[in-house]
N, C-alpha and C positions, 0 to 999 in steps of 0.2 A: 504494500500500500504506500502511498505517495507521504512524504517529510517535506515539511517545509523549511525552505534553505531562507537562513536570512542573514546569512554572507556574501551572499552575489544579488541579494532583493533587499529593497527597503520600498515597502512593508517584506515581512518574508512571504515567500509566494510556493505555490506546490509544485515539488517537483519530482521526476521516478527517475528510476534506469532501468530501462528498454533493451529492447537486443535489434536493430535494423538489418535487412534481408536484401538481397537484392534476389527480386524474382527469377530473373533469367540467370542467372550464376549461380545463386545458392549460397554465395556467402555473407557470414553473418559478420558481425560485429557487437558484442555484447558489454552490457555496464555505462551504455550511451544514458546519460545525464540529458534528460527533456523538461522544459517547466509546461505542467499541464496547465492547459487552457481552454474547460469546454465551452468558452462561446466564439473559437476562435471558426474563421471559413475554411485556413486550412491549417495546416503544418508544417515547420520549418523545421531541416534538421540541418545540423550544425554542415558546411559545405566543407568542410576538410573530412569529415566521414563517409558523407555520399560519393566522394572521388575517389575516398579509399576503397568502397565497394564497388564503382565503376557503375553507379546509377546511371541508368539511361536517361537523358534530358530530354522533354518534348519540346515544341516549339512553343509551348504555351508559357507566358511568365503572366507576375503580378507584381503592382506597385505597392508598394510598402511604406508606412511614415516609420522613421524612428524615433525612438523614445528622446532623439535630438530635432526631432521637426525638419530631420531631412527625407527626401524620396529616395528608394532603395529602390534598386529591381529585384525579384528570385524567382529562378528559372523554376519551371515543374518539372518533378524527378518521378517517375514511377518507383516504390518501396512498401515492403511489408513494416511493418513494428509489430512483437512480440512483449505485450505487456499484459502482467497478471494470468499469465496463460492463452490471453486471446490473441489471434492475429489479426490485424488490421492493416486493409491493403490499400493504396490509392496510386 
């Protein structure tokens, strides 16, 4: 079940470790640190671990603010995540 980290959050905020897949390979990556956020549209995973699994990028991206009021892009990656037992694909 998710702790809340509130070393890297002020307020602290909830966060798990997950195991990320990459569907076409099959290789995992396990103990990936995510801050949960169920009202978010999607999900972001950190992009030094989707290159380490060789996530496939589609053409799709999204604009993003950051918590500096600037615009980000991120690409869309197809990925499982393995938490609590469940997998979840997108």
């Amino acid at each position: 079940m998710p702790d809340y980290d509130s070393t890297r959050f002020t307020p602290p905020a909830p966060v798990a470790l997950v195991m990320l897949r990459n569907p076409d390979s099959g290789e995992t990556k396990a103990g990936v640190m995510m801050l949960l956020d169920t009202g978010a549209d999607v999900t972001l995973l950190p992009r030094d671990i989707a290159d380490e699994l060789g996530l496939s990028y589609s053409a799709n991206s999204y604009e993003l603010t950051g918590f500096d009021d600037k615009a980000h892009i991120a690409r869309a990656a197809r990925a499982e995540m393995v938490f609590v037992g469940l997998t979840f694909r997108g």
